[in-house]
C-alpha positions as CSV (number, residue, x, y, z in Angstrom):
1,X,41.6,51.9,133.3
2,X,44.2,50.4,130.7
3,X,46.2,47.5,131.3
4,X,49.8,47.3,129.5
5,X,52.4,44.7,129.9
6,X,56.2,45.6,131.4
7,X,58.2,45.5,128.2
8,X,55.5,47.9,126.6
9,X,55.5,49.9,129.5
10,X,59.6,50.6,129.0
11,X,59.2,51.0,125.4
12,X,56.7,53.9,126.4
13,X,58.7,55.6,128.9
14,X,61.8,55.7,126.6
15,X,59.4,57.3,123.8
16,X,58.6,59.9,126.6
17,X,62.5,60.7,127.0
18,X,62.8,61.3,123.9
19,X,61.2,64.4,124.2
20,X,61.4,65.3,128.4
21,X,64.0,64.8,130.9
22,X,62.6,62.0,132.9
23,X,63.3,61.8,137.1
24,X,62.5,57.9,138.4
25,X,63.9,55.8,141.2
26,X,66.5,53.7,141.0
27,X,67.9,51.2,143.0
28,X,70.2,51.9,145.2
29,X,72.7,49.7,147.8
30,X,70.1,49.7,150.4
31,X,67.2,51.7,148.9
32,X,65.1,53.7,146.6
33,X,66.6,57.1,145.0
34,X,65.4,59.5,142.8
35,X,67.5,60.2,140.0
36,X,67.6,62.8,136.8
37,X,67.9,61.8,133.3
38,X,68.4,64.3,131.1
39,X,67.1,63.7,127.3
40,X,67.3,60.3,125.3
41,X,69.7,58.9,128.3
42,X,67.1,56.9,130.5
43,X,67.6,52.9,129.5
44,X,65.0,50.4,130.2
45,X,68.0,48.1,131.9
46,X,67.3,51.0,134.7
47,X,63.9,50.7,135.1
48,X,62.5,49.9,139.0
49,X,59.0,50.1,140.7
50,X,60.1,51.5,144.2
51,X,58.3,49.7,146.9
52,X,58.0,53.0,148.9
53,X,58.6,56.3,148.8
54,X,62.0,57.4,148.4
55,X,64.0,59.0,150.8
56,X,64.3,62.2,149.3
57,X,61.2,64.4,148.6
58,X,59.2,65.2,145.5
59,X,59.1,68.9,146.6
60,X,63.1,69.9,145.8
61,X,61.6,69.2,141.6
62,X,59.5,72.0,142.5
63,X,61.4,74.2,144.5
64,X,64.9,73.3,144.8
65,X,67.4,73.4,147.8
66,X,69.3,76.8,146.2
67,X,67.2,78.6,143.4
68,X,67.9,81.9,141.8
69,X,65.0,84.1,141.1
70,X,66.0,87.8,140.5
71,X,69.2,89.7,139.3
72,X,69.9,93.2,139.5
73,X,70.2,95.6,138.4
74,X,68.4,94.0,135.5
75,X,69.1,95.9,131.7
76,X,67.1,93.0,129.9
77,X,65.1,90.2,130.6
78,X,66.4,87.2,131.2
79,X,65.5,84.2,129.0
80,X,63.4,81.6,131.0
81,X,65.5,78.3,131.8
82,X,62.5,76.4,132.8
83,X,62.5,72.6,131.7
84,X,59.1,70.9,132.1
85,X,60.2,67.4,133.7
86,X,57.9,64.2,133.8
87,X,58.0,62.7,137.1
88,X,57.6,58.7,137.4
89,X,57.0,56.8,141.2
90,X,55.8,59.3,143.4
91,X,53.9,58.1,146.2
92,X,50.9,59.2,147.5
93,X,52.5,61.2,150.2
94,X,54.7,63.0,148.3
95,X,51.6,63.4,146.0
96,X,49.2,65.3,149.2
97,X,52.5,66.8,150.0
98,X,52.4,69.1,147.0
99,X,48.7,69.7,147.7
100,X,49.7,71.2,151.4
101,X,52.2,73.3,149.4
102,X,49.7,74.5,146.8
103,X,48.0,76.6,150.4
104,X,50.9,79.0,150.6
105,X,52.6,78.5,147.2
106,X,49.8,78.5,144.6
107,X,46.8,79.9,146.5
108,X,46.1,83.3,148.0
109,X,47.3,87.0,146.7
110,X,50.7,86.3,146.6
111,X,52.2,83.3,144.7
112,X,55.9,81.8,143.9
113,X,55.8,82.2,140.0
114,X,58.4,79.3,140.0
115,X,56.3,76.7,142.2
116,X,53.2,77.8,140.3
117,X,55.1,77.1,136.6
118,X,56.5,73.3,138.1
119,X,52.9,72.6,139.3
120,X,51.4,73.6,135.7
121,X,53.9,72.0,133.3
122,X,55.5,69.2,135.0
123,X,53.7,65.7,134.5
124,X,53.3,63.2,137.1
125,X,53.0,59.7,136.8
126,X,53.0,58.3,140.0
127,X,53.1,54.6,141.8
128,X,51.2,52.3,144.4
129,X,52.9,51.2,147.2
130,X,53.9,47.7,146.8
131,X,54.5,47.5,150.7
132,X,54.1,49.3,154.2
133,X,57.8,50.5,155.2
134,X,59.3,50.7,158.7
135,X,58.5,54.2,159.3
136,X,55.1,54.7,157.0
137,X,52.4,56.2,158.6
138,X,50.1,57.5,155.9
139,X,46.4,56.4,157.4
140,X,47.6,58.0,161.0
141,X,47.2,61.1,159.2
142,X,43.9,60.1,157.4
143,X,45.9,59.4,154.1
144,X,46.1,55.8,152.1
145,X,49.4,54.0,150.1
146,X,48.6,55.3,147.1
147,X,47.4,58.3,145.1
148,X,43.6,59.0,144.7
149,X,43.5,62.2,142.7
150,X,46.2,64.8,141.5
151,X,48.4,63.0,139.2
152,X,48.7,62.8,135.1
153,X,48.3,59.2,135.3
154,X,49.1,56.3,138.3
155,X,50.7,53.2,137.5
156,X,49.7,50.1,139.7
157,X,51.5,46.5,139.5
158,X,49.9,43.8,138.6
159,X,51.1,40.3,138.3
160,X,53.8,41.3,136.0
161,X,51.8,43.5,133.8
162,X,50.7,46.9,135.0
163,X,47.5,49.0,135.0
164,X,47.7,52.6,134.2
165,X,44.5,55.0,135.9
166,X,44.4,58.0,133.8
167,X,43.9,61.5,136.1
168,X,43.7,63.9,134.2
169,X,43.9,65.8,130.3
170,X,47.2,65.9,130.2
171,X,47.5,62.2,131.4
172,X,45.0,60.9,128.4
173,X,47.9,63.5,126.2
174,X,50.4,61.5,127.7
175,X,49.1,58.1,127.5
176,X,47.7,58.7,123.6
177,X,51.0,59.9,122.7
178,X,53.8,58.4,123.6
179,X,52.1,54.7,125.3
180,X,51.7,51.8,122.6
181,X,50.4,48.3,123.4
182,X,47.9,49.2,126.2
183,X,44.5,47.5,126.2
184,X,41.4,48.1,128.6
185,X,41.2,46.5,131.7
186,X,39.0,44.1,133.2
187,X,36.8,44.6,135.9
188,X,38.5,41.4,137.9
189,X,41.7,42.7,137.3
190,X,40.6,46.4,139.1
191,X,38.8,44.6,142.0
192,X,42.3,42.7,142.2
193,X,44.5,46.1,142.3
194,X,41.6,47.6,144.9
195,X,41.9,44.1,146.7
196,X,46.4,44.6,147.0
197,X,45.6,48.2,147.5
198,X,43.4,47.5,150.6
199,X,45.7,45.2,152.2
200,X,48.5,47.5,151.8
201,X,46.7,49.9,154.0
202,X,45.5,47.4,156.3
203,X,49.2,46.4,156.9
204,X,50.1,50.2,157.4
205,X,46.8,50.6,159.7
206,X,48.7,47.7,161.6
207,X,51.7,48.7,162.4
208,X,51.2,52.0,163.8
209,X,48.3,50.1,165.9
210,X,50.6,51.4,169.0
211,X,49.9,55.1,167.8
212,X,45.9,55.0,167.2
213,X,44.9,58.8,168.0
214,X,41.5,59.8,170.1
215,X,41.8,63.8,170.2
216,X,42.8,65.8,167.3
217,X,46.3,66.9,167.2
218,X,45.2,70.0,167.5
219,X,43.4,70.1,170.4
220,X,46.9,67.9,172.1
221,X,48.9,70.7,170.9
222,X,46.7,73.6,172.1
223,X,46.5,71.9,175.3
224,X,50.4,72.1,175.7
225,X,51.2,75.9,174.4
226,X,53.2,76.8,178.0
227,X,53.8,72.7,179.0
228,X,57.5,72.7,179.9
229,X,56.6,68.7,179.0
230,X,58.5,69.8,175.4
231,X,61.8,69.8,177.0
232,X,61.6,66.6,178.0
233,X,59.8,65.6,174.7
234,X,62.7,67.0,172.5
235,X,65.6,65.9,174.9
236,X,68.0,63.9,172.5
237,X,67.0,66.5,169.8
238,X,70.6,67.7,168.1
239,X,69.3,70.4,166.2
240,X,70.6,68.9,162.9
241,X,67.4,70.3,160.4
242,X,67.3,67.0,159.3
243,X,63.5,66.3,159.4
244,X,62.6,70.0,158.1
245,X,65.5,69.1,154.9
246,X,63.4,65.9,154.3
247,X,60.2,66.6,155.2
248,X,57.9,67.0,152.1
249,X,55.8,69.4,153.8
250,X,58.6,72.3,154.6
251,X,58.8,75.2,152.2
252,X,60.2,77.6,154.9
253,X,63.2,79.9,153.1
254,X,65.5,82.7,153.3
255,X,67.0,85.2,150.7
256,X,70.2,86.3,150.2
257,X,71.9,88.5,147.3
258,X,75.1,87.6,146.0
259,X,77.3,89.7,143.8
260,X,78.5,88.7,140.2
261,X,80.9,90.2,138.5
262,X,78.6,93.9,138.0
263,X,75.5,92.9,139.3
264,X,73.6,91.0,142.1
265,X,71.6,87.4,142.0
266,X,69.0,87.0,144.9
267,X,68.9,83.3,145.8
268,X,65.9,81.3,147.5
269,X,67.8,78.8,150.0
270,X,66.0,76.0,152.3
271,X,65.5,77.5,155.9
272,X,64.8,75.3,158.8
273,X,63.2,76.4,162.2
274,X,65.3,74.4,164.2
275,X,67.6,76.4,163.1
276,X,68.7,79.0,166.2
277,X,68.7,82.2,163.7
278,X,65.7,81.4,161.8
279,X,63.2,83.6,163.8
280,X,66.3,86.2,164.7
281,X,65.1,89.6,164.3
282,X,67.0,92.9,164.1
283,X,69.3,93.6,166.8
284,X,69.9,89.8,167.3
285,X,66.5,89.1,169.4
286,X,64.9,86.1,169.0
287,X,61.6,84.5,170.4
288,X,62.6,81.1,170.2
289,X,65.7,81.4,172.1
290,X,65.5,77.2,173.3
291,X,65.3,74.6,171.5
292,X,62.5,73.6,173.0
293,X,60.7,76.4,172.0
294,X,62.2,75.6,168.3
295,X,61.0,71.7,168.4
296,X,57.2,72.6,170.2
297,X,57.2,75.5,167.1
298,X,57.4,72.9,164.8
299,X,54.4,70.9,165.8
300,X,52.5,73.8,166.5
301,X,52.7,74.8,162.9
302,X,52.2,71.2,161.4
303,X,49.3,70.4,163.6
304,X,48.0,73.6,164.6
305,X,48.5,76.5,163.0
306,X,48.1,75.2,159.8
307,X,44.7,73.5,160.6
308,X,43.8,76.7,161.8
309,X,44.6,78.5,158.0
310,X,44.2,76.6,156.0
311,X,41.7,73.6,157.1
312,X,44.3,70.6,156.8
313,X,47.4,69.2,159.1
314,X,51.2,69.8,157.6
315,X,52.1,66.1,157.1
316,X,51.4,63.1,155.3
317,X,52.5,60.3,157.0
318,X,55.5,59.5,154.9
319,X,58.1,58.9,158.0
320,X,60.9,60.7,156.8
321,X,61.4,62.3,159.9
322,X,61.3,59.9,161.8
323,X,64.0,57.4,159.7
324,X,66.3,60.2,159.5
325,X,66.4,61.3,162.9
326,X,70.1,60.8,164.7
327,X,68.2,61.6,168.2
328,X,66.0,58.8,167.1
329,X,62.6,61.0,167.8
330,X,59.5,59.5,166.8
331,X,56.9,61.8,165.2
332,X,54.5,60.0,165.8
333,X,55.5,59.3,169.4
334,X,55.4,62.9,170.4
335,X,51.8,63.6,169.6
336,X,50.8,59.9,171.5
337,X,52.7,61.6,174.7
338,X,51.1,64.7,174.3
339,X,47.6,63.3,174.3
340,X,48.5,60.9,177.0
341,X,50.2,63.4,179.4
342,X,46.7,65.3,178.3
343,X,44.7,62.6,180.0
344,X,46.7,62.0,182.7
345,X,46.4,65.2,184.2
346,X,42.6,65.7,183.4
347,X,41.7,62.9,185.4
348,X,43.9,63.7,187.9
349,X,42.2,67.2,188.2
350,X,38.4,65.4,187.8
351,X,39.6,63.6,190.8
């Protein structure tokens, strides 16, 4: 652990854009926002440490909203555009995000070369939250405010100074090359990070007190498959895609081919499955004709399905959803009902 002060930290970060195009938060009207700065244009007048995450997620650096990946016919190969990015101020969530990804991205027979290539060269330096936001819900889903593994290197504040937590070989790269005036830490000044770090949580842990869960989501959601409770769960639901747009988690797509000029480009678009044609199959069918089907599809993937697969629940707590909801539904409020309504009607059938 290697403590560096705030002016030396700028001076490094500027030394890194020198040679990457950097993407940080900056501070916005009423929030955090995630901008791109190409090459040698990133000033330290700029710099902020975003309390939270930001609204937008850390998944559209890795797979972005409207991405080509094949023309045809193709006479030649195409060179390869890819520009390695650093990444400075994710938050943890974002951060377990990209490992829930990773299970149908990175892993398995079949793999999105693109995903794989922004996983392996990108570098991520990410943040501790400084606070517990309205919507945060991190430790509901067994998560904490700030990053314990995957990262290049994590950046913590501390009393005006900062101290940097290196994660991996191409973190100890970064920090060795392009980071001047950092010392080692103390062993007070990491029980004081842990000590911030703790309370942070605790603060989380507190308000979402409301929303403690006793049976895994899972079992809720199992327990409702053919429960017409979803109607009435997803009733001021507008069908806007919204919280699958935001949600770090999502990677659903769809593929299209568009001419130009002589030839054909096949672009990867976000997909949502709120959407009414997302599950439309030939002849116009589709299984998921409601929208209640559509919103009780969505948790069954997140906090069913998924578990099922691949051994870990589709979110991470961040609250997206849920602050960007015009029907104003509560993620988190939906799986307290279900395992409620659960328990309700158990003990009116033991009696």
């Amino acid at each position: 652990m290697f403590l560096i002060s705030q002016e030396n930290l700028l001076k490094s970060i500027v030394n890194i854009n020198q040679d990457f195009p950097v993407v940080m938060p900056v501070e916005g009207e009423k929030k955090y926002l995630l901008k791109y700065f190409e090459k040698q244009s990133w000033d330290i007048d700029l710099w902020s440490f975003a309390a939270i995450r930001t609204p937008q997620p850390l998944k559209s650096y890795y797979y972005p909203a409207t991405q080509k990946v094949a023309v045809y016919p193709l006479e030649k190969k195409e060179e390869d555009q890819f520009v390695p990015l650093v990444i400075i101020g994710s938050k943890a969530c974002d951060i377990h995000a990209l490992q829930i990804i990773d299970k149908v991205y990175a892993q398995g027979d079949y793999t999105d070369p693109y995903y794989t290539k922004a996983r392996k060269e990108h570098i991520l330096i990410t943040t501790d939250c400084l606070e517990a936001g309205e919507f945060c819900y991190c430790t509901l889903m067994n998560n904490q405010p700030y990053p314990v593994k995957d990262f290049a290197m994590n950046i913590s504040s501390l009393n005006g100074n900062y101290l940097i937590e290196v994660g991996s070989d191409k973190g100890k790269m970064t920090l060795e090359k392009y980071f001047r005036g950092y010392k080692k830490a103390h062993e007070s000044q990491i029980k004081q990070r842990n000590k911030r770090r703790k309370e942070i949580e605790e603060t989380v842990q507190e308000k979402n007190k409301e929303f403690i869960y006793y049976r895994s989501h899972q079992e809720s959601i199992e327990k409702h498959l053919k429960s017409p409770e979803w109607a009435d769960l997803c009733k001021t639901c507008v069908e806007c895609g919204t919280c699958t747009q935001i949600c770090p988690t999502c990677y659903c797509f769809l593929l299209f081919d568009f001419p130009v000029e002589d030839k054909f480009e096949r672009i990867k678009v976000w997909d949502s499955c709120f959407f009414a044609g997302y599950s439309r199959m030939a002849g116009g069918l589709t299984p998921r004709l409601s929208l209640s089907e559509r919103f009780k599809n969505r948790f069954y993937h997140k906090f069913d399905s998924f578990v099922t697969n691949f051994g870990i629940e589709a979110c991470t707590g961040c609250g997206r959803c849920v602050e960007g909801c015009m029907g104003k539904i509560d993620l988190r409020q939906v799986l307290h009902e279900l395992e409620k309504r659960i328990v309700l009607k158990e003990t009116v059938d033991l009696t």
